[in-house]
C-alpha positions in Angstrom: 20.6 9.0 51.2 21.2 9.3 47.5 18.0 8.6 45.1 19.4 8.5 41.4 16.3 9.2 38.8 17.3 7.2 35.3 16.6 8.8 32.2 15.4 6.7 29.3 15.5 7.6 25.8 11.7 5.9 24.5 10.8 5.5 21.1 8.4 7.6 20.0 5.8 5.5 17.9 3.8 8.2 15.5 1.0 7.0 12.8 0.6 5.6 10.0 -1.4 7.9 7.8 -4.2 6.6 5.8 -2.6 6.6 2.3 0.2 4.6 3.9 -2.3 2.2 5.7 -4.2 1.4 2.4 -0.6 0.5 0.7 0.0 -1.7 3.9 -3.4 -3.8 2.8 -1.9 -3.9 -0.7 1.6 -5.6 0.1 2.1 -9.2 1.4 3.4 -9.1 5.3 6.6 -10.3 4.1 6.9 -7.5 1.8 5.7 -4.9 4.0 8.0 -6.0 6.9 11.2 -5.7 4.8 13.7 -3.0 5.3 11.2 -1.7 8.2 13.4 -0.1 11.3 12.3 -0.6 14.7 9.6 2.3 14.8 7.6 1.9 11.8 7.7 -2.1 12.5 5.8 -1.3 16.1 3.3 1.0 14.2 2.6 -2.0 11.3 2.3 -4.2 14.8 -0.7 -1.5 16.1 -2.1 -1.6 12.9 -2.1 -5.2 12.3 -3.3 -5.9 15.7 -6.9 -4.7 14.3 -6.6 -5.3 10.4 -4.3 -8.9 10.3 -5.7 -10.8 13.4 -3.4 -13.8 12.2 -0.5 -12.0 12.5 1.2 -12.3 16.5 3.5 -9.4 17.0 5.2 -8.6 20.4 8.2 -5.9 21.4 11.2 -7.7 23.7 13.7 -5.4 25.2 15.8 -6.3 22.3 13.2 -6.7 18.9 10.2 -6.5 17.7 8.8 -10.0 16.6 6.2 -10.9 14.0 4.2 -14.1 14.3 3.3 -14.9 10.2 0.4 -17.2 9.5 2.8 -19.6 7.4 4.7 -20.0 10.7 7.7 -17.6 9.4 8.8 -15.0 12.0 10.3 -11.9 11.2 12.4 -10.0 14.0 13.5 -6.4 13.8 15.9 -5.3 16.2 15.5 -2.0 18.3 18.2 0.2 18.4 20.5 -0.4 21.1 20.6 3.0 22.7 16.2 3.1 22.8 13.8 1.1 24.4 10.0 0.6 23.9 7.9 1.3 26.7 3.8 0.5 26.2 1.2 2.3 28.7 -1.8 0.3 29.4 -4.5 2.1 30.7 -7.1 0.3 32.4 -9.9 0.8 35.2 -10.5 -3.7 36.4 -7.9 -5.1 34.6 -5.0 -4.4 31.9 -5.9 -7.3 29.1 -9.8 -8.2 28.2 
């Protein structure tokens, strides 16, 4: 019996460093989101997820999508030859 192991090229999702952060609170969301590739639209997501609570975001196997307060969304496509894979570690439960 064969087992075949996949290989899967994952984005890597770095950070945003502080000087960049404080320019992220200076710029509307629509403004901040524009031109953004996949990558540094997940890291705005992580960021947001703390700093703009109104703000939805969410990765599909094809985008990531943005939830804006004025009930805009804003989807930015992931590349088609990378995927997004998120870790939850958890000891209960995975979501509070």
């Amino acid at each position: 019996m064969a087992v075949g192991i996949g290989l899967f090229t994952l984005l890597w999702i770095g950070s945003i460093s502080p000087a960049h952060a404080q320019w992220l609170e200076k710029e509307s969301p629509e403004a901040t989101l524009e031109g953004l590739n996949a990558v540094h639209a997940i890291e705005v997501a992580n960021l947001w997820k703390w700093s703009k609570k109104e703000i939805r975001s969410s990765v599909t196997p094809r985008e990531v999508v943005f939830k804006l307060p004025n009930r805009k969304v804003k989807r930015i496509p992931l590349p088609e030859d990378k995927m997004y894979v998120a870790v939850a570690p958890y000891i209960n439960k995975t979501h509070t």
